[in-house]
Structures are given as structure tokens and as C-alpha cells.
N, C-alpha and C positions, 0 to 999 in steps of 0.2 A: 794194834795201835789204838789207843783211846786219847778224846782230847779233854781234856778241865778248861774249862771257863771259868775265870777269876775275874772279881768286882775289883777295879782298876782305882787309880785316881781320876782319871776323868774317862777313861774307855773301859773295855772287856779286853782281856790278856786270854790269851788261846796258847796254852801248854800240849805238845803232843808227847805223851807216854809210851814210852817202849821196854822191852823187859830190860834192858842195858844202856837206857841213854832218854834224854827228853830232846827236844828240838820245841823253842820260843818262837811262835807262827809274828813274831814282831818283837822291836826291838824296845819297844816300853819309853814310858820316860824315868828318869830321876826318883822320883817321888815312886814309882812304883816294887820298885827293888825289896823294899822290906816285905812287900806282898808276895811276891815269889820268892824268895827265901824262908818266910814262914810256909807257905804253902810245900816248897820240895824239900824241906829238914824236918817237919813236924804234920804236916798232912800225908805226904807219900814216904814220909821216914827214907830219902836218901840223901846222900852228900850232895852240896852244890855243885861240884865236877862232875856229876850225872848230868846235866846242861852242857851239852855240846856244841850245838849250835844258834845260833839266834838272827832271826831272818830284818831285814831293815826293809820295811816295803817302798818309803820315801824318808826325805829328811825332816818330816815335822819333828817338834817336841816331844810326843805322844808314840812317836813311832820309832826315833831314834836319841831319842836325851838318853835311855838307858845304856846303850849298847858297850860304850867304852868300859863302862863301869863292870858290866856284867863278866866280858873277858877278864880285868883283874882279877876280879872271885872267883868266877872259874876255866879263866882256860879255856870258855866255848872259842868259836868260829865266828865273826861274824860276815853276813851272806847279805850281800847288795845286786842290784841292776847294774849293768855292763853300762856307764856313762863316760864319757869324755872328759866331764869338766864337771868341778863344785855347782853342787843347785844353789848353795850360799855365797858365791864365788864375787868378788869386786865391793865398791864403797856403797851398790845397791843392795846384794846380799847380803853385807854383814846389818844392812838397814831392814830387811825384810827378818832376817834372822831376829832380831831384836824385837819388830812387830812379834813373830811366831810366837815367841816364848810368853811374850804380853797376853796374846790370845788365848793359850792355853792356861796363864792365871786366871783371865775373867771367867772361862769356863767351870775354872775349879773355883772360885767365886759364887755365880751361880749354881753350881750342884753344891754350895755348903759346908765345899771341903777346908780343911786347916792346910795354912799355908806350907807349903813345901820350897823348894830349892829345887827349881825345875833346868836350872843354867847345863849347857853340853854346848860341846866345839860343834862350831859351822863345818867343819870339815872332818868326813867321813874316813876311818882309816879300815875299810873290809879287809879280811882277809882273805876270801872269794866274791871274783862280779861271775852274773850270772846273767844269759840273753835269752828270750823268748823261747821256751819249748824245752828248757835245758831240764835236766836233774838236779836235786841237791844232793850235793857230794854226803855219803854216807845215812843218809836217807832218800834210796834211791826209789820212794813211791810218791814222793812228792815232784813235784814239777811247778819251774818258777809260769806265770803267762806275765805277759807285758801288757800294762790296763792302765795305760797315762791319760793326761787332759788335769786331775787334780793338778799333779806337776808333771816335768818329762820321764820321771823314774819309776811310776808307779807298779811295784809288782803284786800280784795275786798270787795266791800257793793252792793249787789242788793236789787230793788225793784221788787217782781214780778209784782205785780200788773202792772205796767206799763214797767216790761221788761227792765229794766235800769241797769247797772253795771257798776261801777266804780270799774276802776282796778288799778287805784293807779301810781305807778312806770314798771308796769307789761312789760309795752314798751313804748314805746319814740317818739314823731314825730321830725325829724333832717330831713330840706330839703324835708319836703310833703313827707316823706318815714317815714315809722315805722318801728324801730330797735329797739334789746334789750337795756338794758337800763348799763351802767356802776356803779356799779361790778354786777355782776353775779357769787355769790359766789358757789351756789350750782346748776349747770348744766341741771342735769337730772331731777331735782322737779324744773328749770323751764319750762323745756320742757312738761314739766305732764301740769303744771299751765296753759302752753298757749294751748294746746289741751282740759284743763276741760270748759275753755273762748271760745273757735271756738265752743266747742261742745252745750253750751247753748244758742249759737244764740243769742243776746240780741236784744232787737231792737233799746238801745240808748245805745252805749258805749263809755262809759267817760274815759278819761288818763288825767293823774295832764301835762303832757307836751306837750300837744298837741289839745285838749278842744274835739270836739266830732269827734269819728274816724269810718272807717269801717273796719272791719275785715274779708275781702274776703278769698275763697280760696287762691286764688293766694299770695294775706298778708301773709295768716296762713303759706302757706309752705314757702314764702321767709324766715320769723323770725325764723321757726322752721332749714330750712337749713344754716341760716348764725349766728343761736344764738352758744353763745360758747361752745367748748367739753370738753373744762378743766377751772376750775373758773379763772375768771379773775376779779383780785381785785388788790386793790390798790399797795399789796407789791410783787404782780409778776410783774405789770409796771414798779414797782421802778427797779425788779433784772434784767430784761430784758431790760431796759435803762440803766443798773450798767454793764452787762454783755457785750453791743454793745459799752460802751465808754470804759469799760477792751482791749476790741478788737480791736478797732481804736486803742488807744495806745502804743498795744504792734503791732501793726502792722507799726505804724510810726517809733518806734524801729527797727524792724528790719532795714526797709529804710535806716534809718542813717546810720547803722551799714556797712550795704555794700556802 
């Protein structure tokens, strides 16, 4: 098994190679499709139906705008977390879905990308859920873990065999520093997450935002001391930038006043 690292639209895309099949360690956005079909017809010279599987770690843009798309080209599988209910689910998630997709423009704004067509359904149709410890069906060296706190779905994919973990959105490289990643809904399951990751030691570990990282002590406690204590998502930014322009105003008020 060998993996390729491919330059994304706004992340690193992790292909695992087999003599008979590839397995997509994530499920891409949109925009990154013509990347991996250049890359498996004209770098590895095989057909797209060689993509079997494609794993969806959450439902960002970045990690699942691709996936529907990919199954029409080829027929893969695609491979989600055992959840109960849409993460984009109600008149809140199709509101937060709509931030998502916003934030992953400004991103590719920032990095200088050309604009793409980053739009995919709020609602995930896998063709396998998968629960803490399990296997993936036909790539049975990999193993899903369960590492939520970004949202409730969060999966990670190791290999033992060669010690490898891909952790997704887990953390972020910004400026050759590793930080949590924005939102951080649930606080304390990810602080579990990022001590179950130190505690396994990997000996290659992979982030979608940063390609291969290490995770020293010194990392472990920075992330764990500066990740957030109360969730931070997109609609306490919004009240906390509603609240500090409330505050300017009525403070300019006063001013005039006297």
C-alpha cells in the first residue's frame, strides 16, 4: 500500500494505492475532482473505476462536496460515521451549510485559487456507516477511530500496519503552527480526540490542512491549552461580532449625547 499526497483546492487529498484498487482517505470537495482524475488516468495510468472507495470523515465542503460526484464516475463506495441524524439537518443546518460553503470560498480566496463551483447536498447518501474500531469493508488494514469535537461525526482512518493516521480536520497547520481547527462545536470530546491521537503515537500523521505533521509533547499541550473551553461556531462569532458592534453604537451614542 502506498499513499499520494495531492495539492488540493484548498487542502491535501491522501489517495491509498493498491495493486487492484485505490481507497480516497476523504471525500474532496467539488472543485477538486479534475485533480484526482488527472492524477489516477494520467499519473498512475488507471481507469477511474480503480477508486473503490472514498471515505467522508465529516460533512464540511472540503471533505464531502466531492463524494456524490465521485460515485457517478466511478462506482466507488462511499464510507461515513454511524450517525442518526443529518449534521446539516433543519432551517439551522441548511443556514450553517450555506455559511460552510462561504468559508471554504474565502479560503480559496485567500490561498489565490480561481473560483470554482464548490455547491453539494446537505444530506449525505453513504453507502456504508462505520462505528468506532470497525474495518473498512474491502480494505481491511485500515480502521475507522471516532475523533469528534470539530462536529459529532468526526472520523480518522489508521493504518496499523505501517502506523499512519489520518486525522482529518482534527487540527490545522496556520503559519507552521498547529491549531484547532474552526468550529469546535463540542469542546471536551475534542480534547478526548486529541489525547486518544498523542496517545497512539503514529509514526506518519496526516491533517487535510497541513500534509504531514508531528505531534510532540510540546504540540500536544500547546493545542490542548489553547483549544476552546466553550464551543466556538459560527453563530457565537456572528452574536459576539452582533454584541461588539451593539456596543460601539451605543457607545457613540452616548458621545454625541454629551
Amino acid at each position: 500500500m502506498k499513499i499520494h499526497a495531492l495539492d488540493g483546492y484548498i487542502q491535501t487529498l491522501y489517495l491509498a494505492e493498491y495493486p487492484d484498487k485505490l481507497l480516497l482517505l476523504d471525500g474532496a470537495s467539488r472543485a477538486d475532482i479534475p485533480y484526482l482524475k488527472h492524477f489516477i488516468v494520467h499519473q498512475l495510468q488507471r481507469p477511474l473505476s480503480s477508486l473503490t472507495a472514498v471515505v467522508v470523515t465529516h460533512m464540511h465542503p472540503d471533505h464531502a462536496g466531492g463524494a456524490h460526484k465521485l460515485r457517478t464516475l466511478t462506482g466507488c463506495k462511499i464510507i461515513s460515521a454511524k450517525r442518526n441524524r443529518d449534521w446539516y439537518s433543519g432551517v439551522d443546518g441548511a443556514l450553517m451549510h450555506l455559511t460552510d460553503i462561504a468559508l471554504a470560498r474565502w479560503v480559496a480566496q485567500r490561498k489565490r485559487k480561481p473560483k470554482r463551483n464548490l455547491w453539494y447536498s446537505r444530506k449525505l447518501r453513504p453507502d456504508i456507516v462505520l462505528s468506532d474500531g470497525e474495518p473498512i469493508p474491502n480494505f481491511l488494514d485500515w480502521t475507522v477511530l471516532e475523533t469528534p469535537g470539530h462536529t459529532d461525526r468526526d472520523l480518522s482512518l489508521y493504518h496499523p500496519q505501517q502506523q499512519i493516521l489520518y486525522v482529518a480536520d482534527l487540527m490545522v497547520e496556520v503559519k507552521q503552527k498547529l491549531v484547532a481547527p474552526f468550529p469546535v462545536f463540542y469542546p471536551n470530546q475534542y480534547k478526548a480526540s486529541l489525547k486518544r491521537v498523542y496517545n497512539l503515537a503514529p509514526k506518519v500523521l496526516l491533517v487535510a490542512h497541513g500534509g504531514q505533521v508531528a505531534l510532540s509533547h510540546e504540540v500536544y499541550q500547546h493545542l490542548i491549552s489553547t483549544a476552546p473551553r466553550t464551543p466556538a461556531t459560527h453563530w457565537r462569532a456572528i452574536k459576539v461580532k452582533a454584541r461588539s458592534l451593539v456596543g460601539a453604537l451605543l457607545a457613540v451614542g452616548v458621545t454625541k449625547s454629551h
